[in-house]
PDB file as gemmi writes it, atoms N, CA and C in Angstrom:
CRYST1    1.000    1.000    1.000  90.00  90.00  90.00 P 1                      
ATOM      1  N   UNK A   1       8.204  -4.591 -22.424  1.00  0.00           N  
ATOM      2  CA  UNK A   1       8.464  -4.410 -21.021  1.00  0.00           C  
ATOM      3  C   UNK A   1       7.162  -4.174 -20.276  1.00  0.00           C  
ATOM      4  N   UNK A   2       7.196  -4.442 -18.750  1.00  0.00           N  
ATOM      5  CA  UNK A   2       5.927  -3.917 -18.160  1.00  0.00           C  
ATOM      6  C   UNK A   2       6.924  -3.523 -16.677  1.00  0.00           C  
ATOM      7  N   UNK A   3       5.743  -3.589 -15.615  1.00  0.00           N  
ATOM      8  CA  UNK A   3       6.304  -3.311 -14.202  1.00  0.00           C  
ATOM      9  C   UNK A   3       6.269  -4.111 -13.295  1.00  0.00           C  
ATOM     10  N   UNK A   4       6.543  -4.145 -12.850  1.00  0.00           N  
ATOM     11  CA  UNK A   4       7.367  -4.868 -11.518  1.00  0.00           C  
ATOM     12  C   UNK A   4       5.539  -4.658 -10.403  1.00  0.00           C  
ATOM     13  N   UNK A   5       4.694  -4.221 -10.666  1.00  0.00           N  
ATOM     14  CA  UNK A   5       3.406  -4.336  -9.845  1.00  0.00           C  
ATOM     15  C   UNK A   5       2.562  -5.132 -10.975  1.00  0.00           C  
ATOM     16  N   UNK A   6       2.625  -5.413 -12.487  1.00  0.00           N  
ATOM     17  CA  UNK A   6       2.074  -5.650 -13.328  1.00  0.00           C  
ATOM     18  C   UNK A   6       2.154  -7.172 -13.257  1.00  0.00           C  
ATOM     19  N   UNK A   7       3.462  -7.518 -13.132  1.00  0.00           N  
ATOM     20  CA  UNK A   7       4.140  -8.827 -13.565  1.00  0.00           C  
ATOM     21  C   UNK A   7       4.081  -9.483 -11.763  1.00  0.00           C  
ATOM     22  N   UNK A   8       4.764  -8.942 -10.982  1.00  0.00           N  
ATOM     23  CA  UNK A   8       4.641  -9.677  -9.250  1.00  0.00           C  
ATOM     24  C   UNK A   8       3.637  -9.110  -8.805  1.00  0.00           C  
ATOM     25  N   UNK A   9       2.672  -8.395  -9.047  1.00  0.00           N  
ATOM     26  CA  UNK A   9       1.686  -7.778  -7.786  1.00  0.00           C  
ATOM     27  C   UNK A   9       0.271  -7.777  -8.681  1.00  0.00           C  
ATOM     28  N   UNK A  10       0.118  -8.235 -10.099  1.00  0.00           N  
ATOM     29  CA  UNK A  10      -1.082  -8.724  -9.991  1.00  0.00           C  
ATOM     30  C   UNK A  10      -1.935  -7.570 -10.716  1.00  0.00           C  
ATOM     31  N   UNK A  11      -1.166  -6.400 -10.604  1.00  0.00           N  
ATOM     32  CA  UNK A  11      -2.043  -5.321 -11.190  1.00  0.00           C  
ATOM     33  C   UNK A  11      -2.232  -4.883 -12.853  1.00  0.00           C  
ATOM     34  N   UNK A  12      -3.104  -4.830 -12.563  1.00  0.00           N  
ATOM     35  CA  UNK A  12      -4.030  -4.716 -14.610  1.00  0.00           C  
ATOM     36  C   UNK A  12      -3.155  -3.988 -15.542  1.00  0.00           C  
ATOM     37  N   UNK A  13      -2.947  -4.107 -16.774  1.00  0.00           N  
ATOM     38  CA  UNK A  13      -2.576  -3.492 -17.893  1.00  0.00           C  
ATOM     39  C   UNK A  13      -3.266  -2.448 -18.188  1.00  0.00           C  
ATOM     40  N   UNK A  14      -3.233  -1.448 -18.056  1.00  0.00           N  
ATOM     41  CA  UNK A  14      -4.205  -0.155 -18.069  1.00  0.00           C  
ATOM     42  C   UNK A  14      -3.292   0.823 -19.443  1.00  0.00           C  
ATOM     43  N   UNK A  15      -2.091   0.523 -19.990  1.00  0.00           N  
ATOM     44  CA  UNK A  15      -1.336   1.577 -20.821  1.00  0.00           C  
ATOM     45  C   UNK A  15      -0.491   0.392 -21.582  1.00  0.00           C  
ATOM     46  N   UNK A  16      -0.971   0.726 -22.647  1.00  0.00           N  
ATOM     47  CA  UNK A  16       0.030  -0.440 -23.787  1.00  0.00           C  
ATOM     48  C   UNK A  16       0.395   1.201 -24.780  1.00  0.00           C  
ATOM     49  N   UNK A  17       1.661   0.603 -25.517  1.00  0.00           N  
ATOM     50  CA  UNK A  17       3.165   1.750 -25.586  1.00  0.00           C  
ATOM     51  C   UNK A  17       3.365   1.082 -26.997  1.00  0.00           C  
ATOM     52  N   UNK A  18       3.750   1.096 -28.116  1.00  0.00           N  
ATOM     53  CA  UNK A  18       4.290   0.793 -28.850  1.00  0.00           C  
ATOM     54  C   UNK A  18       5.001   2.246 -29.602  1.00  0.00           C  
ATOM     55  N   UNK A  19       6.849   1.913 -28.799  1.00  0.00           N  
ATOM     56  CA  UNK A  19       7.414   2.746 -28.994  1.00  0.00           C  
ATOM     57  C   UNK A  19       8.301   2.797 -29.875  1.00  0.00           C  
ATOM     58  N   UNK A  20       8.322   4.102 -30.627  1.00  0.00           N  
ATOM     59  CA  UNK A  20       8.805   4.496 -32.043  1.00  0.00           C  
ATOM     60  C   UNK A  20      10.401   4.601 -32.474  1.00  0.00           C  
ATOM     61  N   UNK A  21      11.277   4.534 -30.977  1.00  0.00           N  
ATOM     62  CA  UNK A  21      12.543   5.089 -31.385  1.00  0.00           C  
ATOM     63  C   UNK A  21      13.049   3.494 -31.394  1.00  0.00           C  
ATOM     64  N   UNK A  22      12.478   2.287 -30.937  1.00  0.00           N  
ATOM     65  CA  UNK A  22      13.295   1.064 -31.251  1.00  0.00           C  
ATOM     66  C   UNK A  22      12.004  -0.230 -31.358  1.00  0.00           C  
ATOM     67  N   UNK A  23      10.524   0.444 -31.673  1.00  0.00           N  
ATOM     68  CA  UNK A  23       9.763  -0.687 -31.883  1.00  0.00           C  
ATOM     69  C   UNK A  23       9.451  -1.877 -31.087  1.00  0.00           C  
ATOM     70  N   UNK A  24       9.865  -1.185 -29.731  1.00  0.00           N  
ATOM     71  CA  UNK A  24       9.248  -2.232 -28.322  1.00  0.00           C  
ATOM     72  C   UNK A  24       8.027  -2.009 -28.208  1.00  0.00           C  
ATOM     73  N   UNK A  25       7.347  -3.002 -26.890  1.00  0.00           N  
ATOM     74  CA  UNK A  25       6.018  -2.284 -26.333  1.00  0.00           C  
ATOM     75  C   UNK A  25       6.413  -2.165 -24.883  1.00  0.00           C  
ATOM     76  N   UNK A  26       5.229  -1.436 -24.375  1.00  0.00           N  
ATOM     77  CA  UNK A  26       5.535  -1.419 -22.965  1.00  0.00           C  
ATOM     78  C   UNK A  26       3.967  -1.524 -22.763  1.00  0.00           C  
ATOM     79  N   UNK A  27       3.771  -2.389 -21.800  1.00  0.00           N  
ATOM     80  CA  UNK A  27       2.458  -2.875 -20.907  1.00  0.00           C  
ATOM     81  C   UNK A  27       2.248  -2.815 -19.336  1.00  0.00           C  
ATOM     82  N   UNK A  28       1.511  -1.367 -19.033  1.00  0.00           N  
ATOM     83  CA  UNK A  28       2.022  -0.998 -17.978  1.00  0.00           C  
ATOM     84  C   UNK A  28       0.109  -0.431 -17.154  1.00  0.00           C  
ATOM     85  N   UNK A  29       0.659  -0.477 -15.744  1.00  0.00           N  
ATOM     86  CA  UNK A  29      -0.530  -0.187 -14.861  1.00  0.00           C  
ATOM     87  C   UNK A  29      -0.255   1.274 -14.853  1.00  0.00           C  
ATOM     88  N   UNK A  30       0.224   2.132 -14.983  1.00  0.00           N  
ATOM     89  CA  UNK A  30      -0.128   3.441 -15.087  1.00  0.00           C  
ATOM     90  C   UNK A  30       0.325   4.243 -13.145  1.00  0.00           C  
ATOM     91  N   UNK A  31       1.126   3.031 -12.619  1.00  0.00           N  
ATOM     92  CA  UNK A  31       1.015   3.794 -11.115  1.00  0.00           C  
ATOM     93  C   UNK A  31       2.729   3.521 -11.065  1.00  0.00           C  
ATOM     94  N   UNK A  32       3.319   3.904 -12.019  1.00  0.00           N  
ATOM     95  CA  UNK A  32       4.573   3.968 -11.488  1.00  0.00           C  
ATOM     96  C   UNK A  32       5.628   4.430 -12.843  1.00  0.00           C  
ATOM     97  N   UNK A  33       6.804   5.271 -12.795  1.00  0.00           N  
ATOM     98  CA  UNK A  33       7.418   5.905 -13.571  1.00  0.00           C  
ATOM     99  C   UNK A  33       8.956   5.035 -13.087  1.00  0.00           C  
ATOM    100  N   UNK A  34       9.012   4.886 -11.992  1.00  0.00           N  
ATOM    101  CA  UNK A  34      10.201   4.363 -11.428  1.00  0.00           C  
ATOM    102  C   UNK A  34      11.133   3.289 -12.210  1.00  0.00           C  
ATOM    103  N   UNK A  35      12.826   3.625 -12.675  1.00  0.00           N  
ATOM    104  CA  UNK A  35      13.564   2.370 -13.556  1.00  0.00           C  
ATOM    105  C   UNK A  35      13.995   1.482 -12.817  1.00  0.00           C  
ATOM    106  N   UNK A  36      13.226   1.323 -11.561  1.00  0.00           N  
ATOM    107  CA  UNK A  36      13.231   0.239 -10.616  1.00  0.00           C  
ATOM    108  C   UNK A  36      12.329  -0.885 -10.882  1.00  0.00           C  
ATOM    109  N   UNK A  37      11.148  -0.196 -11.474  1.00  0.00           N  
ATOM    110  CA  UNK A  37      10.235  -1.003 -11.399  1.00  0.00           C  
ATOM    111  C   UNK A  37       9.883  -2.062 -12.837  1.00  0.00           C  
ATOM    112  N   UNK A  38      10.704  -1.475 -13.695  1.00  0.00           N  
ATOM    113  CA  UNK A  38      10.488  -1.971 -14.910  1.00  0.00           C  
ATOM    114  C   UNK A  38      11.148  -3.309 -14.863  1.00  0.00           C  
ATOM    115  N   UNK A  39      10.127  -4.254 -15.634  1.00  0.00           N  
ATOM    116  CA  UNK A  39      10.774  -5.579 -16.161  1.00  0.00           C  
ATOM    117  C   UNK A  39      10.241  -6.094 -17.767  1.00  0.00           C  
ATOM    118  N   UNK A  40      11.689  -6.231 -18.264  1.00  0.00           N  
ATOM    119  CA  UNK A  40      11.046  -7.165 -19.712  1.00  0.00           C  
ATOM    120  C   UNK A  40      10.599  -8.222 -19.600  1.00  0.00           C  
ATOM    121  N   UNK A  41      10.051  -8.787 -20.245  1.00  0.00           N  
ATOM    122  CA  UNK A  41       8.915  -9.372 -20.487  1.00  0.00           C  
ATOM    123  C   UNK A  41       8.847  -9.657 -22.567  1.00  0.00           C  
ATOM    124  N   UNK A  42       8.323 -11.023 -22.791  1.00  0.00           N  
ATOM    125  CA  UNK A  42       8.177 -11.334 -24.207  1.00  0.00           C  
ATOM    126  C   UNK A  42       6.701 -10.827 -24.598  1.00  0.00           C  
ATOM    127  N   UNK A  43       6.135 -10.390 -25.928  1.00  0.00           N  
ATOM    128  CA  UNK A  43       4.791 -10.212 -26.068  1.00  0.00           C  
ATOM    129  C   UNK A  43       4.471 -10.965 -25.650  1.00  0.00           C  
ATOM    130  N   UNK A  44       4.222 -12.187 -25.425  1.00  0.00           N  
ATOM    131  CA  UNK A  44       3.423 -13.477 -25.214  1.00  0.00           C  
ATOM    132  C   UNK A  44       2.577 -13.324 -24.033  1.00  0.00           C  
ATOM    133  N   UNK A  45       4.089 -13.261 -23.485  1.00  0.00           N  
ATOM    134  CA  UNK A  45       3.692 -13.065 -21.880  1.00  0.00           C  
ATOM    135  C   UNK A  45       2.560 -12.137 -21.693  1.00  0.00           C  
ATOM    136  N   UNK A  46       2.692 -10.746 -22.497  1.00  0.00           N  
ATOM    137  CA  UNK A  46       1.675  -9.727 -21.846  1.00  0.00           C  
ATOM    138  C   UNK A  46       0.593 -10.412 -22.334  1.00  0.00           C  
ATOM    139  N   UNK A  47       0.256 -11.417 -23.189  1.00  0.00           N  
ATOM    140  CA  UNK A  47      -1.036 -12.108 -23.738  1.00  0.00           C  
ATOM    141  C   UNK A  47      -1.577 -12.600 -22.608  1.00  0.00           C  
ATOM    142  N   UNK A  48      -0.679 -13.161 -22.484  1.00  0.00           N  
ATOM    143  CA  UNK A  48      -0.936 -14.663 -21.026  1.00  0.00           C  
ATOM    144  C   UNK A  48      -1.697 -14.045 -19.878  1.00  0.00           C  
ATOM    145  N   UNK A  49      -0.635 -12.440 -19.581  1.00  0.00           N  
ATOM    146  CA  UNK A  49      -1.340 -11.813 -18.525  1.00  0.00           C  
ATOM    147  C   UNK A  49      -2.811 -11.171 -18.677  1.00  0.00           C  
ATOM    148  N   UNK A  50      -2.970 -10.538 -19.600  1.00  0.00           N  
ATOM    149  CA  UNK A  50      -4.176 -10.161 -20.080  1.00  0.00           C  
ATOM    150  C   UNK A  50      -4.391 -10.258 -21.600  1.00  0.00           C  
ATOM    151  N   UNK A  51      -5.066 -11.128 -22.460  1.00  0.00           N  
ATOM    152  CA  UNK A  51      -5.054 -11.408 -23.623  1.00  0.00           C  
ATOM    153  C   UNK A  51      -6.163 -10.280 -24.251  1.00  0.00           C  
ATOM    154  N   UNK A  52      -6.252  -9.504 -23.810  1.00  0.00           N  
ATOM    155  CA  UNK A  52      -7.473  -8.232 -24.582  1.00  0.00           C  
ATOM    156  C   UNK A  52      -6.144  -6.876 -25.178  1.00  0.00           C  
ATOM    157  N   UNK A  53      -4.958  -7.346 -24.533  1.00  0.00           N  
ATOM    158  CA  UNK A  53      -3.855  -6.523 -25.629  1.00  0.00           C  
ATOM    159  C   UNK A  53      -3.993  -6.808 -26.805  1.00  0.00           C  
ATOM    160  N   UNK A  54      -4.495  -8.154 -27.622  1.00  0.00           N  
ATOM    161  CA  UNK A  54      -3.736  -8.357 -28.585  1.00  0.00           C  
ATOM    162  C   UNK A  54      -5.230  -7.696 -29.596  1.00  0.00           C  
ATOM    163  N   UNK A  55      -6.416  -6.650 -28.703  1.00  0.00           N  
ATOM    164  CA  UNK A  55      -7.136  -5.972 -29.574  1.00  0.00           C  
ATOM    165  C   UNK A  55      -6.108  -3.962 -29.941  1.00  0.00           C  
ATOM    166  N   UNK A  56      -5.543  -4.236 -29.481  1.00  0.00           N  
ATOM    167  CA  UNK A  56      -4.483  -3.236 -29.778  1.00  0.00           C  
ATOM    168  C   UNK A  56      -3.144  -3.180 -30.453  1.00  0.00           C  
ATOM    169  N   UNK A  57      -2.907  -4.828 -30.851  1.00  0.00           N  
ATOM    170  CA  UNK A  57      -1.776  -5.193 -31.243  1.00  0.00           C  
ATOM    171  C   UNK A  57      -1.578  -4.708 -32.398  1.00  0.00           C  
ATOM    172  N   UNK A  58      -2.145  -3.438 -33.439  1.00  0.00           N  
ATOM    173  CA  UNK A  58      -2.382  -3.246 -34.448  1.00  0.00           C  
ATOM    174  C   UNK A  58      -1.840  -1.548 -34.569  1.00  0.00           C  
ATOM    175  N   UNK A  59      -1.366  -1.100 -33.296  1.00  0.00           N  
ATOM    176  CA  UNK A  59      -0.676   0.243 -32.669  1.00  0.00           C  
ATOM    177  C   UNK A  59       0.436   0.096 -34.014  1.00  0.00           C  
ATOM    178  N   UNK A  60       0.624   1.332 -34.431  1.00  0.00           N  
ATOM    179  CA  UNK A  60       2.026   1.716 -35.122  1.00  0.00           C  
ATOM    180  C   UNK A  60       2.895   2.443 -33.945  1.00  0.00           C  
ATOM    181  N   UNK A  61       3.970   2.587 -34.682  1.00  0.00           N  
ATOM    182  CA  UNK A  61       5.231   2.685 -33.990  1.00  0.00           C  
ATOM    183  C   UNK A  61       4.857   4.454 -33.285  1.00  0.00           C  
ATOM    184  N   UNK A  62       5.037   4.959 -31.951  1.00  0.00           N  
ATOM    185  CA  UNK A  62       4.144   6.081 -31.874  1.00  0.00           C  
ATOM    186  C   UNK A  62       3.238   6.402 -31.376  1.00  0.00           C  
ATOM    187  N   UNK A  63       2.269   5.426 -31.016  1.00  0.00           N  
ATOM    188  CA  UNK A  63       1.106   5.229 -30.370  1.00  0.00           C  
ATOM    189  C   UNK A  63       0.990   4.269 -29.235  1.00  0.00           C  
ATOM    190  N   UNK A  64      -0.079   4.559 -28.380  1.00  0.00           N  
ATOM    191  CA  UNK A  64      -0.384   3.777 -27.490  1.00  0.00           C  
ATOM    192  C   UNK A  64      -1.865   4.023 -27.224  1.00  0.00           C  
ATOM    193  N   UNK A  65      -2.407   3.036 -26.294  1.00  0.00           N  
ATOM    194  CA  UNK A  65      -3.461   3.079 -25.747  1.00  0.00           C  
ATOM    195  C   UNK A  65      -4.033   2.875 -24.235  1.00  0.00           C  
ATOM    196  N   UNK A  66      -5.143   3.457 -24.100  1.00  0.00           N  
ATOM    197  CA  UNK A  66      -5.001   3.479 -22.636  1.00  0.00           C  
ATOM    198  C   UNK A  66      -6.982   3.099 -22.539  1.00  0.00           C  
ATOM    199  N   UNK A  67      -6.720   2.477 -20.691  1.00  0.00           N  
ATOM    200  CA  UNK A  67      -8.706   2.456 -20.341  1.00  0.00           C  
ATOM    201  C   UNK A  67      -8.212   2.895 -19.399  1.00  0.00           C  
ATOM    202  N   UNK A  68      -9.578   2.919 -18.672  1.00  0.00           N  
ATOM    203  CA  UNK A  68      -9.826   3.585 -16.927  1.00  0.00           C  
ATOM    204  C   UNK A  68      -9.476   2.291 -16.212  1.00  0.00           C  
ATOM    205  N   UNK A  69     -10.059   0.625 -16.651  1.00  0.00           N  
ATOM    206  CA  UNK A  69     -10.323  -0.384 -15.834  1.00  0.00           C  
ATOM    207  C   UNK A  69     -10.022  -1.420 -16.516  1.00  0.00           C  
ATOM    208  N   UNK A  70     -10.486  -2.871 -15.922  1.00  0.00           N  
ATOM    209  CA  UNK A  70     -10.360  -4.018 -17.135  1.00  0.00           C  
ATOM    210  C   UNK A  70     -11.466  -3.702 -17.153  1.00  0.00           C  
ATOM    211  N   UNK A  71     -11.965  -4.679 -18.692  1.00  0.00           N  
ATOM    212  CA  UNK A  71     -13.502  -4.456 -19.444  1.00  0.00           C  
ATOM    213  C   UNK A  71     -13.621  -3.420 -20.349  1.00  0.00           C  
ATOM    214  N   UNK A  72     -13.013  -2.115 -19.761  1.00  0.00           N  
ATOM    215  CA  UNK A  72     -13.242  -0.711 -20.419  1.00  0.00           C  
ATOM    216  C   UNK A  72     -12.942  -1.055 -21.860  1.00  0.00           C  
ATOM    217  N   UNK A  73     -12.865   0.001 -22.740  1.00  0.00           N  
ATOM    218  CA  UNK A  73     -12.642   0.025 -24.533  1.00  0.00           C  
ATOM    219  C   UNK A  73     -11.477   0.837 -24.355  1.00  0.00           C  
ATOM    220  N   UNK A  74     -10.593   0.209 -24.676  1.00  0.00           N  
ATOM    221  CA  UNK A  74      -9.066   0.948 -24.974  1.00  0.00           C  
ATOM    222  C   UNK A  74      -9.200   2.110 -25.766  1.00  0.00           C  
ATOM    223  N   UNK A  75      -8.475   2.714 -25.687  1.00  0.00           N  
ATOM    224  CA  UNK A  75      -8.609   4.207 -26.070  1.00  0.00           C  
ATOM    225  C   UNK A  75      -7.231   4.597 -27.258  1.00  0.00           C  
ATOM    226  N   UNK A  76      -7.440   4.473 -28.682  1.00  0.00           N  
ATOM    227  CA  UNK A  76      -5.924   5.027 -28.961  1.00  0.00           C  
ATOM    228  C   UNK A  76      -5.789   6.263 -29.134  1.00  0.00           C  
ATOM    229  N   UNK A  77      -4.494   7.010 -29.205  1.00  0.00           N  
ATOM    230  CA  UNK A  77      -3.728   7.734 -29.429  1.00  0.00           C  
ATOM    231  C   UNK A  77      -2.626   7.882 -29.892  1.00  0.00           C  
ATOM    232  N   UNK A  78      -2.184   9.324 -30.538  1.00  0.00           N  
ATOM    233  CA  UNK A  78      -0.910   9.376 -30.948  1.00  0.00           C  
ATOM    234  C   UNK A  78       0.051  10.019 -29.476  1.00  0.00           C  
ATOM    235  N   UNK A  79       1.170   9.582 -29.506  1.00  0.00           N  
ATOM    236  CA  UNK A  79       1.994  10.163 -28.989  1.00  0.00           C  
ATOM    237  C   UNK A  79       3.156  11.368 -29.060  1.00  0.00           C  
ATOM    238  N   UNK A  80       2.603  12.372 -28.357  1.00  0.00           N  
ATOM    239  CA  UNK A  80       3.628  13.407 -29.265  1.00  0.00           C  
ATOM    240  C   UNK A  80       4.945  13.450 -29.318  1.00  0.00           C  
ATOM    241  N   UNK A  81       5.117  14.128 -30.131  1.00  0.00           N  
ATOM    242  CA  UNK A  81       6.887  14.178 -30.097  1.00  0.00           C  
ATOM    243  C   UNK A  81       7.398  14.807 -29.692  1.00  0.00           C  
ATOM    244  N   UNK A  82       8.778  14.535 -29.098  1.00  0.00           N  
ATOM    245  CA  UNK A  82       9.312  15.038 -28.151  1.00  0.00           C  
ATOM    246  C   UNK A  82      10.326  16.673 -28.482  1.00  0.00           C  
TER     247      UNK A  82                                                      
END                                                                             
């Protein structure tokens, strides 16, 4: 999945998600929480949109990663539990 500013408005992938309770991703600009704004989307697609995901495509289930900008060095992390 990503957002609805990611996918129609053009704005950067700044937070890739690879989430643990059903093994999706989420590819997201980081400026919106809203279940308005969300749209699925195939991996591919998030390639197409920015192909420097697929240096993160290697996330286990749990983790995500994040930059400040495009260009920046993705950053991983674990995600805590809830």
């Amino acid at each position: 999945m990503t957002t609805r500013q990611v996918l129609e408005q053009g704005f950067p992938i700044l937070r890739v998600v690879h989430c643990i309770d059903d093994d999706s991703w989420a590819f997201t600009c980081g400026t919106t929480n809203e279940s308005k704004d969300i749209r699925v989307i195939a991996m591919e697609e998030a390639v197409r949109l920015d192909a420097s995901v697929v240096t993160v495509a290697d996330l286990a289930p749990g983790w995500g990663a994040s930059r400040s900008h495009v260009g920046a060095r993705w950053n991983k992390y674990e995600i805590p539990k809830a």
